[in-house]
LORODO-395279 format. One record per residue (C-alpha): residue number from 1; x, y, z. Coordinates in steps of 0.05 Angstrom, whole numbers, plus 5000, padded with zeros to 4 digits. Layout:
<recs>
 dolo    u    v    w
  NUM    X    Y    Z
...
</recs>
This chain:
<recs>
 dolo    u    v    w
    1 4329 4513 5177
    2 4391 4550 5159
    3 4424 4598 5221
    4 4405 4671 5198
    5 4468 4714 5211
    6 4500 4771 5181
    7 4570 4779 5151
    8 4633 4824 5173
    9 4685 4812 5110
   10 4747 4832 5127
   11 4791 4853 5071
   12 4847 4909 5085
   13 4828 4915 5154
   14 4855 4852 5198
   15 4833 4874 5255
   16 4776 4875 5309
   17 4799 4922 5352
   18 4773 4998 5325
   19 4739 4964 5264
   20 4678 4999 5226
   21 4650 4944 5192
   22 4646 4899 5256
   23 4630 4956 5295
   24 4566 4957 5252
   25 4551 4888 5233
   26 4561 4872 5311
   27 4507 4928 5328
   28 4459 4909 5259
   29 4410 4854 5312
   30 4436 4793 5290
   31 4491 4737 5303
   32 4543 4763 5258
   33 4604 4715 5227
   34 4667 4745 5216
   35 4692 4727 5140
   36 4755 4726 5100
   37 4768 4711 5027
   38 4836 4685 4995
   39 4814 4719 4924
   40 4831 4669 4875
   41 4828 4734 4827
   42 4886 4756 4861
   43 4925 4705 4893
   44 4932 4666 4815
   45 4965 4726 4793
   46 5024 4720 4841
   47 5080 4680 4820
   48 5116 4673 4883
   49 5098 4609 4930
   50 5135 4645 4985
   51 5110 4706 4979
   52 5118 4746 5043
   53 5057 4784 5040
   54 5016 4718 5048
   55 5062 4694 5109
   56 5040 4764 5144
   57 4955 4755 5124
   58 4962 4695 5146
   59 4992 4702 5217
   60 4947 4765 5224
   61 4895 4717 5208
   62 4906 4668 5265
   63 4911 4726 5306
   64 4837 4746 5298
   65 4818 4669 5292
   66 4842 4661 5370
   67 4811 4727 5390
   68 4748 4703 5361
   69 4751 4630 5388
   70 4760 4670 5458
   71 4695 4690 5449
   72 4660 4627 5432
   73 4662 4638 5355
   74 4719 4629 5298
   75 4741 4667 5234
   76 4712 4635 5168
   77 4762 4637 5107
   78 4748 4611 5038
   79 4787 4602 4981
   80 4755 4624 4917
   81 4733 4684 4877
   82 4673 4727 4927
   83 4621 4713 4885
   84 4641 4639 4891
   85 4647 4641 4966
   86 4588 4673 4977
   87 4548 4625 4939
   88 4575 4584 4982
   89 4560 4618 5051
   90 4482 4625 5025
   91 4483 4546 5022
   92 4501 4536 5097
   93 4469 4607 5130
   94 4409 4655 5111
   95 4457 4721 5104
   96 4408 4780 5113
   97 4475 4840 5108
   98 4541 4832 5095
   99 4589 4901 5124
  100 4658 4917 5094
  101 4699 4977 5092
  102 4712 5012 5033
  103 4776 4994 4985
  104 4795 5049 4936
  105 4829 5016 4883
  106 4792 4996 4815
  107 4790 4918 4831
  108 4769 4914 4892
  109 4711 4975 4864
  110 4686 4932 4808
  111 4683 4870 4855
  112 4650 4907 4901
  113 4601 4923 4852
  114 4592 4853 4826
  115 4580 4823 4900
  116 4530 4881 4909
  117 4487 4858 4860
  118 4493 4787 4870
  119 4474 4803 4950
  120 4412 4855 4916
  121 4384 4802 4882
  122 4380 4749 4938
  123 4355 4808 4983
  124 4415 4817 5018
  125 4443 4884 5033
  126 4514 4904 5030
  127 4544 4963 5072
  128 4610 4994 5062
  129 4637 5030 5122
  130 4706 5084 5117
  131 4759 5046 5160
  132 4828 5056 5125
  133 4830 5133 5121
  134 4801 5198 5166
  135 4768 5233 5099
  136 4728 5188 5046
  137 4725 5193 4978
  138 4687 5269 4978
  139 4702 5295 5039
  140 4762 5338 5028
  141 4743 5378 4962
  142 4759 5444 4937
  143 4707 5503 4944
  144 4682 5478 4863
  145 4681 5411 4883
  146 4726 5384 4842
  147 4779 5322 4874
  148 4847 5365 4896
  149 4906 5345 4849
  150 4956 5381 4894
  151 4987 5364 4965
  152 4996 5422 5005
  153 4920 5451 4997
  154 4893 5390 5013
  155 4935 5376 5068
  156 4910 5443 5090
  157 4840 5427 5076
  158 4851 5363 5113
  159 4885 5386 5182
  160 4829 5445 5180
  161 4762 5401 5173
  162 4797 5353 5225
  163 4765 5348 5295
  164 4748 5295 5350
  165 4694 5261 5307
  166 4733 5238 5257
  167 4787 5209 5298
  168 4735 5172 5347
  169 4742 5105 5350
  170 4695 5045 5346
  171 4685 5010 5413
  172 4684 4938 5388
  173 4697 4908 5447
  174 4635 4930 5475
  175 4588 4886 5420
  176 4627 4817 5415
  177 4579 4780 5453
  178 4543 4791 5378
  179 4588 4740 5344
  180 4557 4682 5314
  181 4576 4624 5367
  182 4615 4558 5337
  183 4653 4509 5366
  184 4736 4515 5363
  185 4762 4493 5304
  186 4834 4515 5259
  187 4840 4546 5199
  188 4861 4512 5138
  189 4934 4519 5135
  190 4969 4564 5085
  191 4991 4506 5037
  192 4932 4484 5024
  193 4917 4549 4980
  194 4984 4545 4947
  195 5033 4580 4993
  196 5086 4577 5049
  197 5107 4606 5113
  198 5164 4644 5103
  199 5220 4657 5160
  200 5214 4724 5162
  201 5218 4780 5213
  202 5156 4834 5210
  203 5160 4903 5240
  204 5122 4910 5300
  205 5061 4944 5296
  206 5082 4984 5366
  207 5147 5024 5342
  208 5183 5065 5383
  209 5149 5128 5409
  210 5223 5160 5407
  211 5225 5149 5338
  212 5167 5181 5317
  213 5178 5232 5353
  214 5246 5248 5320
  215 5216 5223 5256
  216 5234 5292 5217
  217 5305 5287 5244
  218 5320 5218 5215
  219 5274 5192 5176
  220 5320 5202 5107
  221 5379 5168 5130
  222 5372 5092 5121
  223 5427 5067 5160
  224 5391 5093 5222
  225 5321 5065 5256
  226 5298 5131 5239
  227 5218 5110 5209
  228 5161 5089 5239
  229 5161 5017 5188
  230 5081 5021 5200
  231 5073 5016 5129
  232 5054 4949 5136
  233 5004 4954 5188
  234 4961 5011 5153
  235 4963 4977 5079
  236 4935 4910 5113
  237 4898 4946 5166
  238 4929 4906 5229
  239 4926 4971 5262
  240 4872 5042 5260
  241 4895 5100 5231
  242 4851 5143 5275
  243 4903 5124 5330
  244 4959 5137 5292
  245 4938 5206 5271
  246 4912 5221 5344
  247 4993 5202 5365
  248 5015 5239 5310
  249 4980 5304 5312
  250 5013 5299 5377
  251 5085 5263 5373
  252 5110 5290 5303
  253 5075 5337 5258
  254 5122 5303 5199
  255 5100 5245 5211
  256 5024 5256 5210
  257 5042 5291 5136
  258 5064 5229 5114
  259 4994 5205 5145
  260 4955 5255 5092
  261 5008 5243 5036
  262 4979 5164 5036
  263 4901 5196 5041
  264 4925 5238 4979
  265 4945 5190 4937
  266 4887 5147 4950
  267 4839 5202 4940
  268 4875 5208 4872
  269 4862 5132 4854
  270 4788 5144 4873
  271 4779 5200 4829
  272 4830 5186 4763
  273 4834 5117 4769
  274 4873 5116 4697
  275 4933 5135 4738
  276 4930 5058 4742
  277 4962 5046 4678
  278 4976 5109 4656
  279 5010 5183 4661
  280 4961 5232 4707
  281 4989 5278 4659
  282 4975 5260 4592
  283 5043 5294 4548
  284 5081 5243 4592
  285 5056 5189 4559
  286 5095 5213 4493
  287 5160 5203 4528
  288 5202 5154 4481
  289 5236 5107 4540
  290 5302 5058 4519
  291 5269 5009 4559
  292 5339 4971 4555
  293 5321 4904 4589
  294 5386 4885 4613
  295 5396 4945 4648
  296 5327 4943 4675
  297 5359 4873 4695
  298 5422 4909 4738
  299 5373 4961 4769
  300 5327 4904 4791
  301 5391 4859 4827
  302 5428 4914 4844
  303 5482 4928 4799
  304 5476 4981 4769
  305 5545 5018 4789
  306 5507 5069 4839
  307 5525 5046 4912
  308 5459 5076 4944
  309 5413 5051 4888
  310 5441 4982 4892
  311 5439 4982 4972
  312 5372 5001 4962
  313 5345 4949 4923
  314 5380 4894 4954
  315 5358 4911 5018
  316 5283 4911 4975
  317 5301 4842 4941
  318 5325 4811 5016
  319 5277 4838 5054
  320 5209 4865 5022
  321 5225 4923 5048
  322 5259 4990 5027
  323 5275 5062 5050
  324 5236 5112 5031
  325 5290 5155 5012
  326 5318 5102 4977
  327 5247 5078 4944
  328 5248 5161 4912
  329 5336 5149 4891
  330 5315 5081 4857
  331 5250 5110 4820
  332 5292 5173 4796
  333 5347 5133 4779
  334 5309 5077 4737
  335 5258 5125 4695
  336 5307 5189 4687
  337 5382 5170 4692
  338 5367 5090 4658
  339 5297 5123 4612
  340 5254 5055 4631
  341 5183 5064 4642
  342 5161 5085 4701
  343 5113 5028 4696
  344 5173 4971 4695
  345 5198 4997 4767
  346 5127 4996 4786
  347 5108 4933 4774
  348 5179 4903 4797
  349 5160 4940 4880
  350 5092 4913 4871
  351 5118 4844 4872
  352 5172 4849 4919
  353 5141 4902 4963
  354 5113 4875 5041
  355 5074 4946 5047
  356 5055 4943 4970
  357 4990 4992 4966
  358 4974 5004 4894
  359 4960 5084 4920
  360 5025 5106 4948
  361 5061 5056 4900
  362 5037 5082 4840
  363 5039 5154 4866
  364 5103 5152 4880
  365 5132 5123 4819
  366 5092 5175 4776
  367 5123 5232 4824
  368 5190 5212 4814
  369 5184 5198 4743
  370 5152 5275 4746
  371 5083 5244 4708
  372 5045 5246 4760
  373 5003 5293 4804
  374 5042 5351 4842
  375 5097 5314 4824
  376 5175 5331 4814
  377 5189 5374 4766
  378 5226 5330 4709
  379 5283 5367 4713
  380 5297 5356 4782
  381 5340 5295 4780
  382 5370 5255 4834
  383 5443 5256 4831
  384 5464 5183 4873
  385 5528 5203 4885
  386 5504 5271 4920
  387 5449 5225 4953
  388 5498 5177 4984
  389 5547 5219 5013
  390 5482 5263 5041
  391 5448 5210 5068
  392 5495 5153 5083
  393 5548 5193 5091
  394 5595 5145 5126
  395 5576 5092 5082
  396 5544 5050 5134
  397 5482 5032 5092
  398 5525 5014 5027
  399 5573 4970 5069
  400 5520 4933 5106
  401 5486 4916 5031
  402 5547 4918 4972
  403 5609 4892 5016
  404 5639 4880 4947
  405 5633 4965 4938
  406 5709 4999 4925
  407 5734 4932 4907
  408 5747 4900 4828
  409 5687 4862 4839
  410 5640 4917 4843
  411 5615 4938 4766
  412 5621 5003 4736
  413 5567 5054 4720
  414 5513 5040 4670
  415 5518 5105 4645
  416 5553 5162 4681
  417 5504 5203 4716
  418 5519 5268 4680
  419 5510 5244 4610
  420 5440 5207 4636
  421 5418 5266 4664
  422 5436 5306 4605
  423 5409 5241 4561
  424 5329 5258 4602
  425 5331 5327 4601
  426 5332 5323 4531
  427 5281 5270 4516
  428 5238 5294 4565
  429 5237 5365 4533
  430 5222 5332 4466
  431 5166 5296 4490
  432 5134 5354 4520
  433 5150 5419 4473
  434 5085 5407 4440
  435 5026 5390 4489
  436 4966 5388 4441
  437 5009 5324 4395
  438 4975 5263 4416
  439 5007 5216 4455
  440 5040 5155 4411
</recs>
């Protein structure tokens, strides 16, 4: 007789501690077995063995894998698409629920909607909890109930419908004696799905409370240890958001705005989910980019004759990390000084991007590239020169990342940054004088 059980899958929220899904699968009456998936869906698109991203999973992983062996159970992982590993989990236990928290981007929404039906028809329920974000999918709406499409009313919105209850959190702790019991055992390592540890140095998920509390005084200077490098931690879900935001709301009010700008932009996924591939606003999609592939190729290394833009990317190339100040300099610089597709620099920070969230990602690139919702206007352009001696100003940033910068080895401009700028206002204007053409 097979063990009857039901299922916690963990997806973008590795973690037990303050965890909906196990809160509820722990309290649902039965033994319940704690489950992770290495989506073959996903993981076969990357191209990288040594991709960082799976070095961080995968240490987060034996994290929760010792914290469940602690208390007499383990953390199941399979390699394979869901539907495959669940069809596989129905051969070894009789699964009466399975409890996840919900993902807002369109993959993980139509796989959720293919395991749903596979679980219907083998009578199996499947529960989505909110985990990732205070306010779901239609809880901050305007009075007509239509999805807000700019930041500062539903920030508004958002800090005024926030109380206690939404920033409660889920006492775990309290249910673990729930777990399905198994003896100890490891998990399979990392090669055997393909990848490799990488020596590599995460950001701790505990930054200083100093620093977030001088966030607005430093946070756009990138020489300093001026930002809270969480992004990690929330787009993998090693730590709760309804913590942050309670230390927030009460450590830096900047900081728990860039809190609702991330709940923004995945509200906008959820509800225009076209955003994915192309312009929230349509007339940008006539803009007629150069596209020049070789200096897409300079932007991408480095070299592309702008000290801050190149410091900036090679810190993104070294690292898997970047600025944010210097994530906005690099978007501005690539789509409206170089006129390349907003969609090239995308995809190029989704593969080289630790804290890659398709969200804030793709919102940010459409905002700089002025395409996007409440974004900058196009004619507000980024000068890099102006941007460096603001925000580096004693060149501390630039030295530590082009030490070849002021020397003959150092390359010259693509294009000077007055005739770029000059270049974009003109195309953009072009593209947009007549709103009712269709787009090419």
């Amino acid at each position: 007789m097979l063990p009857e059980v039901n299922v916690c899958w963990l997806r973008r929220d590795l973690r037990l501690h303050d965890q909906a899904a196990l809160y509820h699968a722990l309290r649902s009456g039965l033994p319940v077995i704690v489950l992770f998936i290495f989506d073959r869906n996903i993981l076969d698109s990357l191209h990288d063995p040594y991709d960082k991203r799976l070095t961080f999973i995968y240490t987060q992983l034996e994290n929760i894998h010792q914290q469940l062996i602690s208390r007499g159970s383990g953390l199941i992982t399979i390699h394979a698409t869901p539907l495959a590993a669940f069809q596989q989990l129905l051969t070894q236990y009789r699964i009466r629920a399975v409890f996840a928290n919900r993902d807002y981007e369109p993959y993980a929404r139509q796989c959720d909607r293919l395991i749903a039906d596979f679980l219907r028809e083998n009578g199996i329920a499947f529960h989505l909890s909110k985990d990732q974000v205070i306010f779901d999918t239609d809880e901050i709406l305007k009075p007509n109930g239509q999805p807000y499409t700019v930041y500062t009313p539903y920030s508004k919105q958002w800090k005024q419908k926030l109380n206690e209850f939404y920033l409660r959190s889920y006492p775990v702790e309290q249910y673990l004696n729930a777990l399905f019991p198994m003896p100890a055992f490891s998990l399979p390592a990392l090669e055997s799905i393909g990848f490799h540890r990488v020596n590599v140095c995460f950001p701790s998920s505990e930054p200083d409370e100093q620093i977030i509390r001088n966030y607005h005084k430093w946070r756009d200077y990138p020489a300093k240890e001026g930002t809270s490098r969480l992004s990690v931690h929330l787009r993998f879900g090693t730590i709760s958001i309804r913590e942050w935001v309670r230390k927030a709301i009460t450590w830096n009010k900047q900081f728990l705005n860039e809190l609702i700008w991330r709940e923004f932009y995945q509200m906008i996924l959820w509800h225009f989910p076209h955003v994915v591939a192309q312009s929230f606003k349509p007339e940008y999609d006539r803009i007629v980019w150069l596209n020049d592939k070789e200096a897409f190729q300079r932007w991408c290394t480095g070299h592309t004759g702008y000290p801050l833009v190149d410091a900036g990317m090679r810190q993104l190339n070294a690292t898997g990390y970047m600025h944010n100040r210097l994530r906005m300099l690099a978007a501005s610089y690539l789509t409206k000084d170089l006129l390349i597709d907003w969609r090239w620099g995308e995809a190029y920070f989704a593969e080289k991007l630790l804290d890659y969230d398709l969200a804030a990602n793709n919102g940010g690139w459409q905002w700089s590239a002025g395409c996007g919702c409440d974004a900058a206007p196009y004619f507000r352009i980024f000068n890099p020169n102006t941007q460096a001696q603001k925000f580096d100003p004693e060149g501390a940033f630039i030295r530590k990342w082009v030490p070849e910068y002021g020397t003959p080895d150092y390359p010259r401009p693509i294009i000077p940054h007055e005739q770029a700028r000059k270049r974009c206002l003109e195309v953009y204007s072009r593209a947009l004088q007549d709103k009712m053409k269709p787009a090419q």
